[in-house]
PDB file of the backbone (N, CA, C, O) and the ligand in Angstrom, with CONECT records:
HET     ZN  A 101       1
ATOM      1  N   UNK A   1     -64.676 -29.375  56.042  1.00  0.00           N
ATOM      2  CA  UNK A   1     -65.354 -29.881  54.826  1.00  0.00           C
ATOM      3  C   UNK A   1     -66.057 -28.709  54.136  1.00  0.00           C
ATOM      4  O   UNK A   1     -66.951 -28.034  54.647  1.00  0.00           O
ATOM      5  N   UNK A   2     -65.530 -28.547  52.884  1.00  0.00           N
ATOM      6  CA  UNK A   2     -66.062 -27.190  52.293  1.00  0.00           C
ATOM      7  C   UNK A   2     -67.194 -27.693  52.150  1.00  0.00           C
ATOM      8  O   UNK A   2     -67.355 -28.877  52.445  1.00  0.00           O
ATOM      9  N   UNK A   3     -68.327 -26.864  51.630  1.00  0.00           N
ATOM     10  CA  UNK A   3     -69.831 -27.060  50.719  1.00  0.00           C
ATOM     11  C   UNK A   3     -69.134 -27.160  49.093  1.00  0.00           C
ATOM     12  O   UNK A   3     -67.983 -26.726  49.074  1.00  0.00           O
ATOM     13  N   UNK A   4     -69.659 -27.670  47.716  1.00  0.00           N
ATOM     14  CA  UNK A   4     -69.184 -28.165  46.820  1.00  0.00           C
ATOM     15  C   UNK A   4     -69.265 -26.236  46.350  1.00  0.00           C
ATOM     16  O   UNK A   4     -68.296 -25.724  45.790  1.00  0.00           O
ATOM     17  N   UNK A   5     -69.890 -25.826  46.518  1.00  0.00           N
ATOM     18  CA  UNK A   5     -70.557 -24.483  45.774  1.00  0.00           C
ATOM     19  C   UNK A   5     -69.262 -22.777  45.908  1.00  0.00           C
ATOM     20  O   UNK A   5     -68.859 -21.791  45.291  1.00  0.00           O
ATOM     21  N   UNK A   6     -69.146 -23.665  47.424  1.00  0.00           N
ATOM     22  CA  UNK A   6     -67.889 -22.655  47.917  1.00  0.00           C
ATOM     23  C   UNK A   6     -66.372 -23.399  47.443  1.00  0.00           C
ATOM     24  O   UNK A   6     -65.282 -22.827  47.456  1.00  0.00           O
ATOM     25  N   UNK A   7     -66.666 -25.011  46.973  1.00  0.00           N
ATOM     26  CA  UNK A   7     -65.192 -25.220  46.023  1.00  0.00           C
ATOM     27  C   UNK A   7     -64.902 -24.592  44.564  1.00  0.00           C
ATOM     28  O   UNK A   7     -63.774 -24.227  44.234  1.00  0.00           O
ATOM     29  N   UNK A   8     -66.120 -24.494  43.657  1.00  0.00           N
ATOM     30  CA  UNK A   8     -66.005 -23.636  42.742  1.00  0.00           C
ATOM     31  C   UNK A   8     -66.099 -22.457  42.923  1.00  0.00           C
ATOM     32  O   UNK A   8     -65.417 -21.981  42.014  1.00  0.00           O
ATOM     33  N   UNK A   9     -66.607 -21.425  43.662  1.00  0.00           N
ATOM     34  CA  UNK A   9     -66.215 -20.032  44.132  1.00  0.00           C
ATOM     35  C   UNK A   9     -64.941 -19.656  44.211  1.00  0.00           C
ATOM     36  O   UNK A   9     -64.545 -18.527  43.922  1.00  0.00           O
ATOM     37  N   UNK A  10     -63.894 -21.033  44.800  1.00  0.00           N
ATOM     38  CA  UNK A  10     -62.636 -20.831  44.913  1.00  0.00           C
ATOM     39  C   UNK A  10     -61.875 -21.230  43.705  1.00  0.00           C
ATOM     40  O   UNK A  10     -61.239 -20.321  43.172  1.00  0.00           O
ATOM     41  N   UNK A  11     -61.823 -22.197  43.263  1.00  0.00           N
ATOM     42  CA  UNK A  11     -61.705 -22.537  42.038  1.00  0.00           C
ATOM     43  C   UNK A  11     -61.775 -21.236  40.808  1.00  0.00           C
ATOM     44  O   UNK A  11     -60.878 -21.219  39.965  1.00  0.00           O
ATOM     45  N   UNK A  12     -62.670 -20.370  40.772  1.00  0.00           N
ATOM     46  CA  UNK A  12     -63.367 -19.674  39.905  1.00  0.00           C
ATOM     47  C   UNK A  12     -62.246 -18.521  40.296  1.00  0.00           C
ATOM     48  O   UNK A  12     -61.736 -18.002  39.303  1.00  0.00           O
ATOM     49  N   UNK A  13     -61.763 -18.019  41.609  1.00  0.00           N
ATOM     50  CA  UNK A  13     -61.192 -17.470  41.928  1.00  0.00           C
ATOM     51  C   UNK A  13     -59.530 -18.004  42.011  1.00  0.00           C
ATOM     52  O   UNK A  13     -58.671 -17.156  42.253  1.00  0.00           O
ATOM     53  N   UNK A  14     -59.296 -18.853  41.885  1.00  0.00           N
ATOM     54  CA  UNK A  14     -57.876 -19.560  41.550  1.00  0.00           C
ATOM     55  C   UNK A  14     -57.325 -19.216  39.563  1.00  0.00           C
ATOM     56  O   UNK A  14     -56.274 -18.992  38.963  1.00  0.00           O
ATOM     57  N   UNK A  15     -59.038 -19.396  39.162  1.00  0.00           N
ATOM     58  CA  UNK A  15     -58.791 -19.558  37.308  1.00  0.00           C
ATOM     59  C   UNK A  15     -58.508 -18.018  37.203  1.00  0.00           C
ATOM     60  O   UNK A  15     -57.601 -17.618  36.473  1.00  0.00           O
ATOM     61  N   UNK A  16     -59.316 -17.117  37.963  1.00  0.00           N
ATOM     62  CA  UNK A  16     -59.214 -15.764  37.713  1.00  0.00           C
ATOM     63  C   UNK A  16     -57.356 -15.158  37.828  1.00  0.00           C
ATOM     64  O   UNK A  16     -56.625 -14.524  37.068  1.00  0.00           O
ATOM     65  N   UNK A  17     -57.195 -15.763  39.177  1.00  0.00           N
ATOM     66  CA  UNK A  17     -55.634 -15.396  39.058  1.00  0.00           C
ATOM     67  C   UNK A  17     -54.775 -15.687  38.392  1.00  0.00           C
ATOM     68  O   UNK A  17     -53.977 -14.892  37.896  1.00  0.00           O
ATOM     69  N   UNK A  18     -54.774 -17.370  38.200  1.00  0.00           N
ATOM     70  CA  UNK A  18     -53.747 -17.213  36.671  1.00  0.00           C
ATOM     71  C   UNK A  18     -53.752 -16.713  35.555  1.00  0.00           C
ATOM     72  O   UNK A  18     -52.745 -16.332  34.957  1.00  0.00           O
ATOM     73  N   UNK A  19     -55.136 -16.648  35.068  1.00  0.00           N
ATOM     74  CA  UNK A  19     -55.399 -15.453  34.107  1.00  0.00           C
ATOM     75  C   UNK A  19     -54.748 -14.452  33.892  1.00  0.00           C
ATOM     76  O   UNK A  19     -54.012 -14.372  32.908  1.00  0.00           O
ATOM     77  N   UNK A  20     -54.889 -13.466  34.788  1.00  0.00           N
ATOM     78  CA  UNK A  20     -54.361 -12.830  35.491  1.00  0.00           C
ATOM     79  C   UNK A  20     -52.707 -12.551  35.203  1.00  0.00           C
ATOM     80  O   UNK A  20     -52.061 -11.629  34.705  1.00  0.00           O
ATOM     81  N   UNK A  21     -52.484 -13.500  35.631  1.00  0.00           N
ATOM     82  CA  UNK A  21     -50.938 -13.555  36.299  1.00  0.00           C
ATOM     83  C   UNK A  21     -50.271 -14.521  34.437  1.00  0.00           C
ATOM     84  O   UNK A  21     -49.180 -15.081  34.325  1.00  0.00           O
ATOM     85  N   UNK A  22     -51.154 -14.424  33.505  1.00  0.00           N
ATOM     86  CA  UNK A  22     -50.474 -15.028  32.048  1.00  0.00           C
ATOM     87  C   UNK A  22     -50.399 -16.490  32.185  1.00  0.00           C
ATOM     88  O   UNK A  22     -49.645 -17.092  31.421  1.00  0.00           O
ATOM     89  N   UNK A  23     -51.119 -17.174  33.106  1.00  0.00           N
ATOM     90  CA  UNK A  23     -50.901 -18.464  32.831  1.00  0.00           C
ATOM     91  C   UNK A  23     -52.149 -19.104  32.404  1.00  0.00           C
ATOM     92  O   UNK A  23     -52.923 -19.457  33.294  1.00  0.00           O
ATOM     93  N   UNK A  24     -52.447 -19.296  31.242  1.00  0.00           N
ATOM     94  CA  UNK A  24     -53.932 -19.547  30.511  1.00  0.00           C
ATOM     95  C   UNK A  24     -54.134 -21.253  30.806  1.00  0.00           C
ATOM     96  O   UNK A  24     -55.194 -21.873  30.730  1.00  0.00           O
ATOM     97  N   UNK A  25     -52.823 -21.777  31.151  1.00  0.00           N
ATOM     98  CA  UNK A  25     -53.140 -23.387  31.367  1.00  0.00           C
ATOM     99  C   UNK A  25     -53.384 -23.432  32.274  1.00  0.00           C
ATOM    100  O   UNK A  25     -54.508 -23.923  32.385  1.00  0.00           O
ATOM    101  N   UNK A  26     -52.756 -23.062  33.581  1.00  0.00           N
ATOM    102  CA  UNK A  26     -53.148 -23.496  34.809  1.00  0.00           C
ATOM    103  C   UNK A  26     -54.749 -22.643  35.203  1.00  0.00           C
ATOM    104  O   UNK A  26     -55.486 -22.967  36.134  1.00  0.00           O
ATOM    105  N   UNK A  27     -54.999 -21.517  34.225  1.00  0.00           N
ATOM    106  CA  UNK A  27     -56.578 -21.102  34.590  1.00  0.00           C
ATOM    107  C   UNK A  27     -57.628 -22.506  33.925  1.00  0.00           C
ATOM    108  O   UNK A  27     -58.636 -22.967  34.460  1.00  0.00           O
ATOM    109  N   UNK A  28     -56.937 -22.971  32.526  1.00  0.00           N
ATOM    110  CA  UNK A  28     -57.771 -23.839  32.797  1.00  0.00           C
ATOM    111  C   UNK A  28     -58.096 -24.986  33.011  1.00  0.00           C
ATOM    112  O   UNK A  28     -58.890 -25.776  32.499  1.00  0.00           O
ATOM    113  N   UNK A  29     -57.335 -25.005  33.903  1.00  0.00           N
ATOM    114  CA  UNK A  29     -57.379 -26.562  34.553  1.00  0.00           C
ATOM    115  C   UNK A  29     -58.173 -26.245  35.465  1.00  0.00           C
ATOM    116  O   UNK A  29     -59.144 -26.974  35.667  1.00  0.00           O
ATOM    117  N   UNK A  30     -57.948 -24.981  36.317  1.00  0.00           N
ATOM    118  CA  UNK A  30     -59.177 -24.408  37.078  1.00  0.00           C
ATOM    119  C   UNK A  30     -60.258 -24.396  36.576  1.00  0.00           C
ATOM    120  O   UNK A  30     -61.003 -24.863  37.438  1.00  0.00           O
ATOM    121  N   UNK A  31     -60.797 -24.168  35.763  1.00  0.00           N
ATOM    122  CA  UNK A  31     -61.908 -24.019  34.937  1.00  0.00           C
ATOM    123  C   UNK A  31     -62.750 -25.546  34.627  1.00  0.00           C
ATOM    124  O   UNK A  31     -63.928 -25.729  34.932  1.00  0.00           O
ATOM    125  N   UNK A  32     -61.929 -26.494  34.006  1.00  0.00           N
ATOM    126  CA  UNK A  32     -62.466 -27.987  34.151  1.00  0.00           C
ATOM    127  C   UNK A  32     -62.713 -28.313  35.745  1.00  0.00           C
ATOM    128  O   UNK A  32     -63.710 -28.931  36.120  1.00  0.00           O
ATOM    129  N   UNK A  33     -61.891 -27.922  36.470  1.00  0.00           N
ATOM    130  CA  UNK A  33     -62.013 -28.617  37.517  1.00  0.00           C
ATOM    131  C   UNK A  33     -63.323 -28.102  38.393  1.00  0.00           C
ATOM    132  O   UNK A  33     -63.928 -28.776  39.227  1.00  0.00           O
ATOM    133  N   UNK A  34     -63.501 -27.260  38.148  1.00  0.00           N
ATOM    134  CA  UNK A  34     -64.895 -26.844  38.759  1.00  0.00           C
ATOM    135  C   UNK A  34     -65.954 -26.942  37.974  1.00  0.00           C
ATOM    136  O   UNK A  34     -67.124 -26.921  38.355  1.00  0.00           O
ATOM    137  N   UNK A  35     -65.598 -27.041  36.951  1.00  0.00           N
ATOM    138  CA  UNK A  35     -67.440 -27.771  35.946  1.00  0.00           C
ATOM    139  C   UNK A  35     -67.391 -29.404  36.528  1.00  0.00           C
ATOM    140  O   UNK A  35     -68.309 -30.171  36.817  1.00  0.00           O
ATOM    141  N   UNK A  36     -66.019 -29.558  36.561  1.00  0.00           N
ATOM    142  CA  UNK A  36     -65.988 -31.278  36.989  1.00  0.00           C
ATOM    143  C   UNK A  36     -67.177 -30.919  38.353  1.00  0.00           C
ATOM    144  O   UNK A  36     -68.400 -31.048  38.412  1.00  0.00           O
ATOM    145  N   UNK A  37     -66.434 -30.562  39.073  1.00  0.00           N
ATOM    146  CA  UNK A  37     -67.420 -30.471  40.840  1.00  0.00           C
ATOM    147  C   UNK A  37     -68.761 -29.982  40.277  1.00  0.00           C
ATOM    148  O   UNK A  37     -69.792 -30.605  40.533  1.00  0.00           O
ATOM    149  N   UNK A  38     -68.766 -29.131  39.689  1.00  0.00           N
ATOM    150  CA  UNK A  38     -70.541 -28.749  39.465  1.00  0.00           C
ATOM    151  C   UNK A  38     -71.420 -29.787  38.757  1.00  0.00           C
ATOM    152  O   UNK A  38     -72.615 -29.757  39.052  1.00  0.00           O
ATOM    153  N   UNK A  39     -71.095 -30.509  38.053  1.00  0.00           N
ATOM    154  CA  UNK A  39     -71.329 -31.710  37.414  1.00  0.00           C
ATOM    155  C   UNK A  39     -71.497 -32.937  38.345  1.00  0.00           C
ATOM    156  O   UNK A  39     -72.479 -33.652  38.150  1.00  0.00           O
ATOM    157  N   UNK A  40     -70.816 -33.182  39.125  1.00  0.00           N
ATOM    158  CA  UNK A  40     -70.776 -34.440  39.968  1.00  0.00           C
ATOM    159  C   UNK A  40     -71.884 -33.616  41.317  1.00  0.00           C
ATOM    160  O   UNK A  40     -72.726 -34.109  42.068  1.00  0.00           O
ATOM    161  N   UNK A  41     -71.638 -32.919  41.234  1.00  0.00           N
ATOM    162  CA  UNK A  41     -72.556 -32.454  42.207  1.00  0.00           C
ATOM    163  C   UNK A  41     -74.103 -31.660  41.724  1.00  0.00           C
ATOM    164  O   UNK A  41     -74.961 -31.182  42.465  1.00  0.00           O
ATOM    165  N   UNK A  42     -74.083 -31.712  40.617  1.00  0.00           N
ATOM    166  CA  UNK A  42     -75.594 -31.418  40.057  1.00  0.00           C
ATOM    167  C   UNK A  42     -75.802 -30.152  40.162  1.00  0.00           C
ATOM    168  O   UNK A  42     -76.933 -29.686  40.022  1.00  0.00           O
ATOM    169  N   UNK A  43     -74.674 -29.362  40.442  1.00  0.00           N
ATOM    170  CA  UNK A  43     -75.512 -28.031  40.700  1.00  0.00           C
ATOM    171  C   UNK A  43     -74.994 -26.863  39.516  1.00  0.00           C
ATOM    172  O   UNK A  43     -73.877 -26.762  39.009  1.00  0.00           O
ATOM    173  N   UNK A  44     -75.877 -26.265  39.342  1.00  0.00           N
ATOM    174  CA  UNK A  44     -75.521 -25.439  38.210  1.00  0.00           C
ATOM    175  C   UNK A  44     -74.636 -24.333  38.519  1.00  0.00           C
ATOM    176  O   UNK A  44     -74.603 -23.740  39.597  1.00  0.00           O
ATOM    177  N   UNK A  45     -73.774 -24.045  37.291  1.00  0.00           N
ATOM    178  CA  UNK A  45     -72.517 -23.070  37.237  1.00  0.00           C
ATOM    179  C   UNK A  45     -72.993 -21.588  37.479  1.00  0.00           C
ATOM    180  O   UNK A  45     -73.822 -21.061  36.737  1.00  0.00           O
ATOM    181  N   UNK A  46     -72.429 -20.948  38.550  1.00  0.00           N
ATOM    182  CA  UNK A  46     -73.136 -19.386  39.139  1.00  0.00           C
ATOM    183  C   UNK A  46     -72.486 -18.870  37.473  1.00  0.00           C
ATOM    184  O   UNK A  46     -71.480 -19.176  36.833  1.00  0.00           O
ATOM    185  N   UNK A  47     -73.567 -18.017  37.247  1.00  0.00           N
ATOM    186  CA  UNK A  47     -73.636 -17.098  35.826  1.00  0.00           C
ATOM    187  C   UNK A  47     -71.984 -16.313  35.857  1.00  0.00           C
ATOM    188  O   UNK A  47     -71.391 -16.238  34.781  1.00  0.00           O
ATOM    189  N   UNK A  48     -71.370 -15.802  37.019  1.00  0.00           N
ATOM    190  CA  UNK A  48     -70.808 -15.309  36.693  1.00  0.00           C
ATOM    191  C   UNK A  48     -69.779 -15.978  36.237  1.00  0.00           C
ATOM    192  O   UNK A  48     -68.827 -15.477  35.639  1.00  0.00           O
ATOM    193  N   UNK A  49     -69.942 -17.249  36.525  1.00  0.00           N
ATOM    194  CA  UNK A  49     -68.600 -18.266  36.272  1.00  0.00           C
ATOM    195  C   UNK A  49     -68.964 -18.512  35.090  1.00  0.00           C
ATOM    196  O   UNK A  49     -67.929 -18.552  34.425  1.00  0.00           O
ATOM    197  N   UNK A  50     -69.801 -18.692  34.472  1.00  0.00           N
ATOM    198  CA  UNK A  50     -70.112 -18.854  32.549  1.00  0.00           C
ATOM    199  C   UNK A  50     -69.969 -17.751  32.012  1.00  0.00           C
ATOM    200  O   UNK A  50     -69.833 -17.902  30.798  1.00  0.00           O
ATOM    201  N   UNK A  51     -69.922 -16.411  32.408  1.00  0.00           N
ATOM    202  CA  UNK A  51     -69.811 -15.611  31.484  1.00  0.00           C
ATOM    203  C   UNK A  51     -68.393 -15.602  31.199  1.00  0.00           C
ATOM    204  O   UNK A  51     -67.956 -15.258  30.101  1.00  0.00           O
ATOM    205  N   UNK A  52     -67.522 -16.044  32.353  1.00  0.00           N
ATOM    206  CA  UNK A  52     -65.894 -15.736  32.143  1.00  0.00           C
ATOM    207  C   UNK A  52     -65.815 -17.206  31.765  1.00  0.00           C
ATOM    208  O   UNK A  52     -65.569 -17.691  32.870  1.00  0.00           O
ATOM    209  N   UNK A  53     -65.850 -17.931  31.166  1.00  0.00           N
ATOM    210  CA  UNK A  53     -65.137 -18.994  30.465  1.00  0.00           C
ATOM    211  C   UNK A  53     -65.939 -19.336  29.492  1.00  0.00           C
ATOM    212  O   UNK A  53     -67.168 -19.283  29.451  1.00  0.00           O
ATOM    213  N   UNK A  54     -64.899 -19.825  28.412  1.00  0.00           N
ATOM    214  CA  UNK A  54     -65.655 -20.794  27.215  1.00  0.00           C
ATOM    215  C   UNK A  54     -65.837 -22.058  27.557  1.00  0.00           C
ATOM    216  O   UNK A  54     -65.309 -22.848  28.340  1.00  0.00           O
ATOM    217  N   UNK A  55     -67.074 -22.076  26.470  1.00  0.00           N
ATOM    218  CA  UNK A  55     -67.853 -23.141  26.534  1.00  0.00           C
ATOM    219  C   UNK A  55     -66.864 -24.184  25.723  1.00  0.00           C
ATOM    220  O   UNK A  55     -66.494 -25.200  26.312  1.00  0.00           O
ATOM    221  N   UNK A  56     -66.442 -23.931  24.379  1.00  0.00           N
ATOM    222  CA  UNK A  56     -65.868 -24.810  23.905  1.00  0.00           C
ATOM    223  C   UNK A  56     -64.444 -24.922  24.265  1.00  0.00           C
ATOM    224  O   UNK A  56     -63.927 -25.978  23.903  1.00  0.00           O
ATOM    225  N   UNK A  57     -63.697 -24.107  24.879  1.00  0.00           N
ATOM    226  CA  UNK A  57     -62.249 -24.353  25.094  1.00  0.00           C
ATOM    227  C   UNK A  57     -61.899 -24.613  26.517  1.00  0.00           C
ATOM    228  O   UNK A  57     -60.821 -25.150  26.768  1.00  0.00           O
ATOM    229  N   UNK A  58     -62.641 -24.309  27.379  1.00  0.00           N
ATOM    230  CA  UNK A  58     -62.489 -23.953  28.989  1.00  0.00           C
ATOM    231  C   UNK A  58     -61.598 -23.104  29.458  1.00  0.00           C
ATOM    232  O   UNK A  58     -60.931 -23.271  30.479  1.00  0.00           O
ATOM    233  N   UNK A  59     -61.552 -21.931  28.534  1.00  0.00           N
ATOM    234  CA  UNK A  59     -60.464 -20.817  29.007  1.00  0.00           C
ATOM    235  C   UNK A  59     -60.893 -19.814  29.943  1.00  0.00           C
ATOM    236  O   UNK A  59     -62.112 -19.645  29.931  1.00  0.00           O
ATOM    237  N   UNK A  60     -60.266 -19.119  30.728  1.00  0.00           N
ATOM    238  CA  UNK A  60     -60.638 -18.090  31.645  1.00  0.00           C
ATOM    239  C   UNK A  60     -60.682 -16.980  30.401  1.00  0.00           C
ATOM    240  O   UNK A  60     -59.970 -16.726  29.429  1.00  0.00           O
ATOM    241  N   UNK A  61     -62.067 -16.401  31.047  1.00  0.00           N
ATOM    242  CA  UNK A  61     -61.914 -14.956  29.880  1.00  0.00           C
ATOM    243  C   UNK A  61     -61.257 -13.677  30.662  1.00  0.00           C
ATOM    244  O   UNK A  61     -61.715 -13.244  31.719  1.00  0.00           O
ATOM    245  N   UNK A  62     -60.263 -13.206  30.075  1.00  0.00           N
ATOM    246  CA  UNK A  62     -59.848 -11.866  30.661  1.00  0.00           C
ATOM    247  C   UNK A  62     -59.976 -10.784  29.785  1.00  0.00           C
ATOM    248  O   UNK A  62     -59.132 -10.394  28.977  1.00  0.00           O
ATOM    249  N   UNK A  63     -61.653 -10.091  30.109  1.00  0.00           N
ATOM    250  CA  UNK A  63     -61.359  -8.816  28.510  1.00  0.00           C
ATOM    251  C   UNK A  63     -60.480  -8.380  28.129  1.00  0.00           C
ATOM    252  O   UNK A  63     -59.764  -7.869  28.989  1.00  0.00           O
ATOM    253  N   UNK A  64     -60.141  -8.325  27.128  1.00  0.00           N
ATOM    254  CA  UNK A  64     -58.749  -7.057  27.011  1.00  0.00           C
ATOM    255  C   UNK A  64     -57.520  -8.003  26.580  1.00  0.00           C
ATOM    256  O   UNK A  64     -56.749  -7.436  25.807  1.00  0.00           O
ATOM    257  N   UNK A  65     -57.149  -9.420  26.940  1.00  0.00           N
ATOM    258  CA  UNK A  65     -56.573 -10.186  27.380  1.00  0.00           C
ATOM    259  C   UNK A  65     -56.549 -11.159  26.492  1.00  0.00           C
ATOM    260  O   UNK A  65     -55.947 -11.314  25.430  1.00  0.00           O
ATOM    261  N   UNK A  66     -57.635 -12.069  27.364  1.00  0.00           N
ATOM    262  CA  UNK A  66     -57.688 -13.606  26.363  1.00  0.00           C
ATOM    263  C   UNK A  66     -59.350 -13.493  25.894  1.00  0.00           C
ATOM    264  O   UNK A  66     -59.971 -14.498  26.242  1.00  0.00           O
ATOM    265  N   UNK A  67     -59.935 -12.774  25.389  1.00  0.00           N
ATOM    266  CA  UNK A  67     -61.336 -12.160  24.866  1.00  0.00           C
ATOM    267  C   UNK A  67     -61.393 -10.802  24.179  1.00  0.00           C
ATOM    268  O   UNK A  67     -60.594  -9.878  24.334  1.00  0.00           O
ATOM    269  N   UNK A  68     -62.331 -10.829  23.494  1.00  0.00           N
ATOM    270  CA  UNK A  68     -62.744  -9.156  23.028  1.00  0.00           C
ATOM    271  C   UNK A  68     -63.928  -9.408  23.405  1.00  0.00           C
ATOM    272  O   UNK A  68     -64.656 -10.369  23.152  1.00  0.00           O
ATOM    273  N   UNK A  69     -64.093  -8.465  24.045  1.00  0.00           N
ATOM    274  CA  UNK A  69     -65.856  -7.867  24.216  1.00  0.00           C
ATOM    275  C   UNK A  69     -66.524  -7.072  23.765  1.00  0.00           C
ATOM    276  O   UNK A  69     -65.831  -6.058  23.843  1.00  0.00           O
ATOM    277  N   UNK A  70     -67.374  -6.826  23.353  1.00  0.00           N
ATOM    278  CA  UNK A  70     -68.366  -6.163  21.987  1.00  0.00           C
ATOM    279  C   UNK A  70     -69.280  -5.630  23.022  1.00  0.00           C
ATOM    280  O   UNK A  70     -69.363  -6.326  24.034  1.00  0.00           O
ATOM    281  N   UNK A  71     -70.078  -4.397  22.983  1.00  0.00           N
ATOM    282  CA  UNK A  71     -71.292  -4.267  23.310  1.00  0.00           C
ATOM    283  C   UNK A  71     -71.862  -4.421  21.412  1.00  0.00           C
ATOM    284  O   UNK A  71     -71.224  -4.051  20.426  1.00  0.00           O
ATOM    285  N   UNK A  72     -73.420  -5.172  21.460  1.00  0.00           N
ATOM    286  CA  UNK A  72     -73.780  -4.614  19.987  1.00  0.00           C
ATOM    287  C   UNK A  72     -75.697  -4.748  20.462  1.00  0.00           C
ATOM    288  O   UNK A  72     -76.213  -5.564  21.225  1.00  0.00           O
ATOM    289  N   UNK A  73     -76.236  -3.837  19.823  1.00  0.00           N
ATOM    290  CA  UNK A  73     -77.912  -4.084  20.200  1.00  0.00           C
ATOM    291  C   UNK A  73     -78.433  -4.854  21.358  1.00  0.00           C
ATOM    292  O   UNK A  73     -78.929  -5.977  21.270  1.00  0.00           O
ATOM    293  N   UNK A  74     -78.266  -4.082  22.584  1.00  0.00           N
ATOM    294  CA  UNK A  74     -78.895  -5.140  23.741  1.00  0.00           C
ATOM    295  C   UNK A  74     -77.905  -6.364  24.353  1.00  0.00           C
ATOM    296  O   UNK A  74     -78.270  -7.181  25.199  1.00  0.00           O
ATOM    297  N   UNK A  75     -76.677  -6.309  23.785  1.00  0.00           N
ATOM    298  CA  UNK A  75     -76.140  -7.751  24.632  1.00  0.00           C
ATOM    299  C   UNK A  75     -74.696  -7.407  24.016  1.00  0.00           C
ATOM    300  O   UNK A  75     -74.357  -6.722  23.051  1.00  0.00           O
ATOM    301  N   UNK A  76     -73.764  -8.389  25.255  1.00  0.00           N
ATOM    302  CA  UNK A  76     -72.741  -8.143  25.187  1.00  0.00           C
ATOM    303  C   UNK A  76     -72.023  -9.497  24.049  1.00  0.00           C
ATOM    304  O   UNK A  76     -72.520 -10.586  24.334  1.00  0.00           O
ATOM    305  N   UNK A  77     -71.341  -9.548  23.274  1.00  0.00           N
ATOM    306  CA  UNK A  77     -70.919 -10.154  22.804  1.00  0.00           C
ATOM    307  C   UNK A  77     -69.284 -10.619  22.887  1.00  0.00           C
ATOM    308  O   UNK A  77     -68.406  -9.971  22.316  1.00  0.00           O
ATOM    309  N   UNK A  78     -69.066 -11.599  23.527  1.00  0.00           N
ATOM    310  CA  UNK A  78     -67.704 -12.085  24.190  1.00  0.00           C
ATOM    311  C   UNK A  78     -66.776 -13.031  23.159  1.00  0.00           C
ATOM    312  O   UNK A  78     -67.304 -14.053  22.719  1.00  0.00           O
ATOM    313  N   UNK A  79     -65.471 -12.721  22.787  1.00  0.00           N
ATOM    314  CA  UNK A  79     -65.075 -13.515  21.711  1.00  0.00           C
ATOM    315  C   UNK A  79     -63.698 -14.167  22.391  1.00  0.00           C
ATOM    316  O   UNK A  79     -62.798 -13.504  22.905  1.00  0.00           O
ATOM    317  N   UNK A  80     -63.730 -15.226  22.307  1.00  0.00           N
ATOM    318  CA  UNK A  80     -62.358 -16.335  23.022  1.00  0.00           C
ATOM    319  C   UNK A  80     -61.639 -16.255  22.037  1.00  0.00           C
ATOM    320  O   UNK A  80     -61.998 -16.285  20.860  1.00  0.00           O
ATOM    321  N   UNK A  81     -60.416 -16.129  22.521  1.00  0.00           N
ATOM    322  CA  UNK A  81     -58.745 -16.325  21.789  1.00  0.00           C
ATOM    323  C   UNK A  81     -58.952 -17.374  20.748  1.00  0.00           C
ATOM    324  O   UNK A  81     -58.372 -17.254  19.669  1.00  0.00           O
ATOM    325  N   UNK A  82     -59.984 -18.720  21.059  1.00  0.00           N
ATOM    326  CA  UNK A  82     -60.154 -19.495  19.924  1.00  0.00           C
ATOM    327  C   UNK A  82     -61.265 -19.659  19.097  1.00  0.00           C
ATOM    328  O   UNK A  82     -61.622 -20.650  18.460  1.00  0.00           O
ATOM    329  N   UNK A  83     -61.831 -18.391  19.209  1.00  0.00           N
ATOM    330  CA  UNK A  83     -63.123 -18.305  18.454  1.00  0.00           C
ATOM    331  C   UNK A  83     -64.258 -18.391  18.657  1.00  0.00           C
ATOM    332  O   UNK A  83     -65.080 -18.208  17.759  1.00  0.00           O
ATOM    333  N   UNK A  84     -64.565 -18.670  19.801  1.00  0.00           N
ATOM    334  CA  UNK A  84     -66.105 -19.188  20.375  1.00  0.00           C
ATOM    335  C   UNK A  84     -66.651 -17.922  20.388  1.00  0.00           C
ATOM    336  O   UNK A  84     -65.838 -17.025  20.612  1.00  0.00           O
ATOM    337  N   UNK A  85     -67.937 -17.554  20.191  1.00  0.00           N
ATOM    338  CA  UNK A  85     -68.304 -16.485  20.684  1.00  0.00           C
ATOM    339  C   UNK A  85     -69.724 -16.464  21.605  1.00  0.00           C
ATOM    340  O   UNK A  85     -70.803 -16.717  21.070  1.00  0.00           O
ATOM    341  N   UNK A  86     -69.638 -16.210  22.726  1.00  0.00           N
ATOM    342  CA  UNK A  86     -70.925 -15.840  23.264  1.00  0.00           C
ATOM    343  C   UNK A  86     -71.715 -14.229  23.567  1.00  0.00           C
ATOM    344  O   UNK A  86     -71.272 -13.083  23.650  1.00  0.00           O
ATOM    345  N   UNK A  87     -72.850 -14.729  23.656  1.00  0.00           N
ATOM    346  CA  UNK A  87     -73.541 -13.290  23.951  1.00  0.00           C
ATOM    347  C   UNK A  87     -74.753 -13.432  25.149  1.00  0.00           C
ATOM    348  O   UNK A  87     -75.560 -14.335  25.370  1.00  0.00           O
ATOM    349  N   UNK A  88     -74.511 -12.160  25.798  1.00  0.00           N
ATOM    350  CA  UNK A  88     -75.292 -12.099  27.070  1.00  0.00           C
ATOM    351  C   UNK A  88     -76.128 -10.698  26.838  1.00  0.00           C
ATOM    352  O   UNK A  88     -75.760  -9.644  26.321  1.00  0.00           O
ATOM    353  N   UNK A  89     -77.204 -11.024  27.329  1.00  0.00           N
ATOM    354  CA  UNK A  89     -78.468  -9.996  27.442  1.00  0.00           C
ATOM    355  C   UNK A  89     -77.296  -8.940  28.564  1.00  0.00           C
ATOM    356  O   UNK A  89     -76.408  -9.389  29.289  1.00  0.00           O
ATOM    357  N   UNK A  90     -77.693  -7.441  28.367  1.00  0.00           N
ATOM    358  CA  UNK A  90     -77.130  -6.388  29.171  1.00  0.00           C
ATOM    359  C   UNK A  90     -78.144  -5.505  29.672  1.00  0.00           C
ATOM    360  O   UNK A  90     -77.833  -4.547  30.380  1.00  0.00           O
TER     361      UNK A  90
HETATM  362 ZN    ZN A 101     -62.406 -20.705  23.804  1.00  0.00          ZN2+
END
């Protein structure tokens, strides 16, 4: 019986490989499926797993890839294949 925390660790690490490997659907099905578990289980999404996916699309971010990443004044600015953009303090 996994812990719920170590199913999205894996999960997070399943979305990373299809990424990876050009398959942007099956990353995000990975990607729902572990906000699903973090959700039913109340526990909040480890940062590193929000910085690599969108909020509005649930895509795996792969810089270079399926994102552009910006450094601009103090924070990184992350842009999804469909437009979302987030920004993180650096
Ligand atoms: Zn997106």
């Amino acid at each position: 019986m996994t812990v719920p925390a170590d199913r999205i660790e894996r999960l997070h690490e399943l979305a990373r490989e299809a990424a990876r490997d050009g398959d942007t659907g099956l990353a995000r099905r990975y990607v729902r499926r572990a906000r699903r578990v973090a959700e039913r289980n109340r526990l909040p999404l480890p940062d590193r797993f929000k910085r690599f996916s969108c909020d509005a699309c649930d895509a795996y971010l792969v810089p270079g890839r399926t994102a552009r990443v910006r450094t601009r004044s103090g924070h990184v600015v992350v842009t999804c294949d469909c437009g979302e953009h987030a920004r993180y303090p650096y």
